[in-house]
Structure formats: C-alpha cells, structure tokens
C-alpha positions as CSV (number, residue, x, y, z in Angstrom):
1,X,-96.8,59.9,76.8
2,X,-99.8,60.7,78.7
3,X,-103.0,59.3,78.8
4,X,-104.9,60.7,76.0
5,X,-102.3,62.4,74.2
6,X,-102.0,61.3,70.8
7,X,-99.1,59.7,69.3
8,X,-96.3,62.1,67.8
9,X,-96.1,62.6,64.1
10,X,-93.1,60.3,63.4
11,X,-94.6,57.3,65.4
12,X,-97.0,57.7,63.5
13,X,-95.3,57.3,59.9
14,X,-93.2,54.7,61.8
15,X,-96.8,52.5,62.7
16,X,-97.9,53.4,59.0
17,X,-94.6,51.9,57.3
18,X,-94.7,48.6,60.1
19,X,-98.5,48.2,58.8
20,X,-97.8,48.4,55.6
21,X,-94.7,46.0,55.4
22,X,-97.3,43.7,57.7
23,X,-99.7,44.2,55.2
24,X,-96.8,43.6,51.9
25,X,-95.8,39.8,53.8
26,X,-99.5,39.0,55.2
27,X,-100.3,39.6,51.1
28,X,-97.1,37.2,50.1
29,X,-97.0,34.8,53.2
30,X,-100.3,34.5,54.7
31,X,-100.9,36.3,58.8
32,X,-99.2,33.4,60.2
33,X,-95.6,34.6,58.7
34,X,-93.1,35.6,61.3
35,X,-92.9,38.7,62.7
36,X,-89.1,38.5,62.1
37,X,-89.9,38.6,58.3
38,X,-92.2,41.6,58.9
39,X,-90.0,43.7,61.5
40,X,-87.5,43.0,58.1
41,X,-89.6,44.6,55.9
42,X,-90.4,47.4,57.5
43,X,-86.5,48.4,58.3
44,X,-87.1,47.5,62.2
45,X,-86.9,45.5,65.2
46,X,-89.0,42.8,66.4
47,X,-89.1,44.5,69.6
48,X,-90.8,46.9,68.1
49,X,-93.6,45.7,66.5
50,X,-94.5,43.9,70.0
51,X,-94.1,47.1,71.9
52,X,-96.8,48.3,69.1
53,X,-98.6,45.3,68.7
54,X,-98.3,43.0,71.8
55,X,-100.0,40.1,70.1
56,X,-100.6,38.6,67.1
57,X,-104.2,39.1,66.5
58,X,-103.5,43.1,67.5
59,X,-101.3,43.3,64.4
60,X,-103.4,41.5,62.5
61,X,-106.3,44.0,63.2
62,X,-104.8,47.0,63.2
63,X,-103.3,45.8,59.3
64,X,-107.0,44.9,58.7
65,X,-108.0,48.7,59.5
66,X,-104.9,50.5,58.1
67,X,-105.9,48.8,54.8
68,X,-109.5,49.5,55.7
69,X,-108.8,53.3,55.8
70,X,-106.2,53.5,52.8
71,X,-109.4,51.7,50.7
72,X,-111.6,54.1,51.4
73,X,-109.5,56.8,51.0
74,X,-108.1,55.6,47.7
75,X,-111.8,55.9,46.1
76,X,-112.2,60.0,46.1
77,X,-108.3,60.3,44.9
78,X,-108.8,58.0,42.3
79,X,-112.0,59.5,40.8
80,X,-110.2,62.7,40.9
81,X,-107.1,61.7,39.5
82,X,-108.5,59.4,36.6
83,X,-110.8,60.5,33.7
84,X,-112.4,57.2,33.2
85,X,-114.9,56.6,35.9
86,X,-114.4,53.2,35.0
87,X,-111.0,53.1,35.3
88,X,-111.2,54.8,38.9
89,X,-113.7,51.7,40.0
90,X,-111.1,49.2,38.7
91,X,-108.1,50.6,40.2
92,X,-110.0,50.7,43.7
93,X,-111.2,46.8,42.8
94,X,-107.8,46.0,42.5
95,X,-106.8,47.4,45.9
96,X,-109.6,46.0,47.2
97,X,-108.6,42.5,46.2
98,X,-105.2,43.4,47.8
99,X,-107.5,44.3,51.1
100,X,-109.2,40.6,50.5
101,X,-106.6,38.5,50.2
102,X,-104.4,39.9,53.1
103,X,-107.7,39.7,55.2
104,X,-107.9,36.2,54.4
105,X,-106.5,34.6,57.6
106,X,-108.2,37.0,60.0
107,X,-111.0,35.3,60.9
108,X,-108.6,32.1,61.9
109,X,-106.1,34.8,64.2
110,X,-109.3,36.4,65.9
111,X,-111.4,32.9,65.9
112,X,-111.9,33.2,70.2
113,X,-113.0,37.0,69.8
114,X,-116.3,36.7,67.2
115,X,-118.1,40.1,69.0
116,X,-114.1,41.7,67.8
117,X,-114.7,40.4,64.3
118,X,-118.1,41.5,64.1
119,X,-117.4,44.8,64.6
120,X,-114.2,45.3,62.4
121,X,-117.0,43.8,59.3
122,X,-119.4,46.6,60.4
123,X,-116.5,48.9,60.2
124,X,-115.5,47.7,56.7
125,X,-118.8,47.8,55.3
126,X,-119.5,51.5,56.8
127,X,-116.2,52.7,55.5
128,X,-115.9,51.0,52.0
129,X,-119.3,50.6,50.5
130,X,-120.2,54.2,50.0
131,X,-116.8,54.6,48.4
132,X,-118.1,51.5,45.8
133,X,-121.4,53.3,45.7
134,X,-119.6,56.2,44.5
135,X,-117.4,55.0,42.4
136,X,-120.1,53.0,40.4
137,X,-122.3,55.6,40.5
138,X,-119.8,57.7,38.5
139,X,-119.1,54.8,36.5
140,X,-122.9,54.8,35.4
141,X,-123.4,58.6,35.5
142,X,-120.9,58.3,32.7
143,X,-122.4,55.6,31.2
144,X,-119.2,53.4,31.3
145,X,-121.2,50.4,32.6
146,X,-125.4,49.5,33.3
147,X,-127.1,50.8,36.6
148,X,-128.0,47.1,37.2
149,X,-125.4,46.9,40.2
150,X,-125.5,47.8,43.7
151,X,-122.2,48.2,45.5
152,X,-122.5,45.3,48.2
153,X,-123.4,43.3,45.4
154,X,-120.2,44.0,43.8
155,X,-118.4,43.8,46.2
156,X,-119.8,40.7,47.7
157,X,-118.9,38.9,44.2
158,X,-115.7,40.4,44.6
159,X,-115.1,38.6,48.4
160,X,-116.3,35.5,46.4
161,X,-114.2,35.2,43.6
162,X,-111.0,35.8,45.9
163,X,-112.1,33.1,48.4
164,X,-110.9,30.0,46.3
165,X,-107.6,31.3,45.9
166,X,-106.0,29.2,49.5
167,X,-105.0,26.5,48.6
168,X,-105.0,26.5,44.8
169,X,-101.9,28.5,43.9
170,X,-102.7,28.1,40.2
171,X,-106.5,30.2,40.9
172,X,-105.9,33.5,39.9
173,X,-108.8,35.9,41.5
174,X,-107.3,38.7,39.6
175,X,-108.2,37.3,36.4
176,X,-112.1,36.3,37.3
177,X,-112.3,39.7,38.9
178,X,-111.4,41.7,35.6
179,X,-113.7,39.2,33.8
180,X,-116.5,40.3,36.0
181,X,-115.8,43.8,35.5
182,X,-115.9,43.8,32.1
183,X,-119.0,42.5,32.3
184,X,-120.3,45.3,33.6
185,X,-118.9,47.7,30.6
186,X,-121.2,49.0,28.6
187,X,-120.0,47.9,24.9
C-alpha cells in the first residue's frame, strides 16, 4: 500500500471487528489481558493484531478512539430511532459507561506519554459532549427531565460514579448511574 493511500474496505471491517473484540475483553478483563485472548475474540491471529497494533498502548488507543467515534455516532441514531428523548439519553449513558469502564486502564498503558493522553481527552470531550448536549437538550425540549444540567456536568458525574468500580467487584456503576438519571426525570 502506498503512502497515503487509505486502507482497503475489508481491512477496514477486519480493524473494526479486532477493535471491537479488544474493546468486548478490555470491558471483561481489564487492558492488561492478553492479546492471545483478544486475537481469540476477534476470530484472528496474534500476528495480526501486532502487525496492526505494534504495541500495547497503540491498541489500547486506537480501542479508546473506535469507542470514541461509535459514542458519538450512537447519539443522532438513537434520537432518531427512539421516541422518548429520554430514553435516547439513557441508552447513550449506558454506552457511555461501556466507553468508561473499558477506558479505565488507559491512563496506566499510556502513563510515559501524558502530551498522548492529553490530546485523546481533548478529542473525547470535542467529539462526545455535543452529542450529550444534544441529547439532553431533546430530553428537556420534551420536558422529560429539568434544564438544570449541562452535559460536562453529566457526564463528569457519570466518570465519577464508574471510578469506584476497580477493585470492588460488588460496586455496581450501572445501578448509581440509573439512580442519577432518574433523578433528572421530571415526575
């Protein structure tokens, strides 16, 4: 392939399905599981995954991007799809706790490249907080919940709620994050 030739079609479904089965054991085991386990999952060979990702940290990313992108894109479908505003924000909650918890160990695989993990945060806030934005203002357009709520702010409680799950396998973010949800329905 030639320098600044994009990737063919099917390598590219083929990198979609290896970061999604990354993302599926990264969810389960945690970033540290072994690439054998992933290459598993996604129905290839190790060699493969380190001819696409020759370390670690570059799977990691790239996971942390490809979940990134199928966030924000999940936001418009859902609001389309759904007739409950509402609904539309909690679905993309969910996914976004998905996003959260899978992220979890990235900080500890990229801890001697901080300038690397600055600029994947600015890239997840630019992508997925007008996609929040939207969906909340939907939400409140429809007055399924109060305007008191910006989306960083939700989403920022979101982050925290997730965090105390290591370590604790009986702390269920899930739950806490539907709590604060419904806290947000207008009754």
């Amino acid at each position: 392939m030639g320098v600044g030739r994009s990737k063919r079609s099917d390598a590219l479904r083929n990198e979609q399905k290896l970061l999604s089965a990354a993302a599926e054991v990264f969810l389960a085991s945690g970033v540290d599981a072994p690439i054998r386990e992933i290459a598993a999952q996604a129905g290839v060979g190790t060699g493969t995954i380190y001819r696409n990702f020759p370390t670690r940290a570059d799977l990691v990313v790239a996971v942390y991007r490809h979940q990134v992108e199928a966030c924000a894109e999940a936001g418009p479908r859902l609001s389309a799809d759904l007739d409950s505003p509402f609904e539309a924000l909690r679905q993309w909650v969910d996914l976004f706790v998905d996003f959260l918890v899978t992220k979890h160990g990235l900080a500890h695989a990229m801890q001697s490249d901080s300038s690397g993990f600055e600029a994947l945060h600015a890239y997840f806030l630019e992508r997925l907080v007008p996609v929040c934005a939207d969906l909340l203002a939907a939400a409140i357009k429809a007055k399924e919940i109060g305007s008191d709520i910006e989306a960083f702010e939700l989403m920022r409680g979101v982050g925290n709620l997730c965090i105390g799950r290591e370590g604790d396998p009986a702390y269920d973010p899930r739950r806490l994050v539907e709590l604060l949800l419904r806290g947000l329905r207008n009754h």
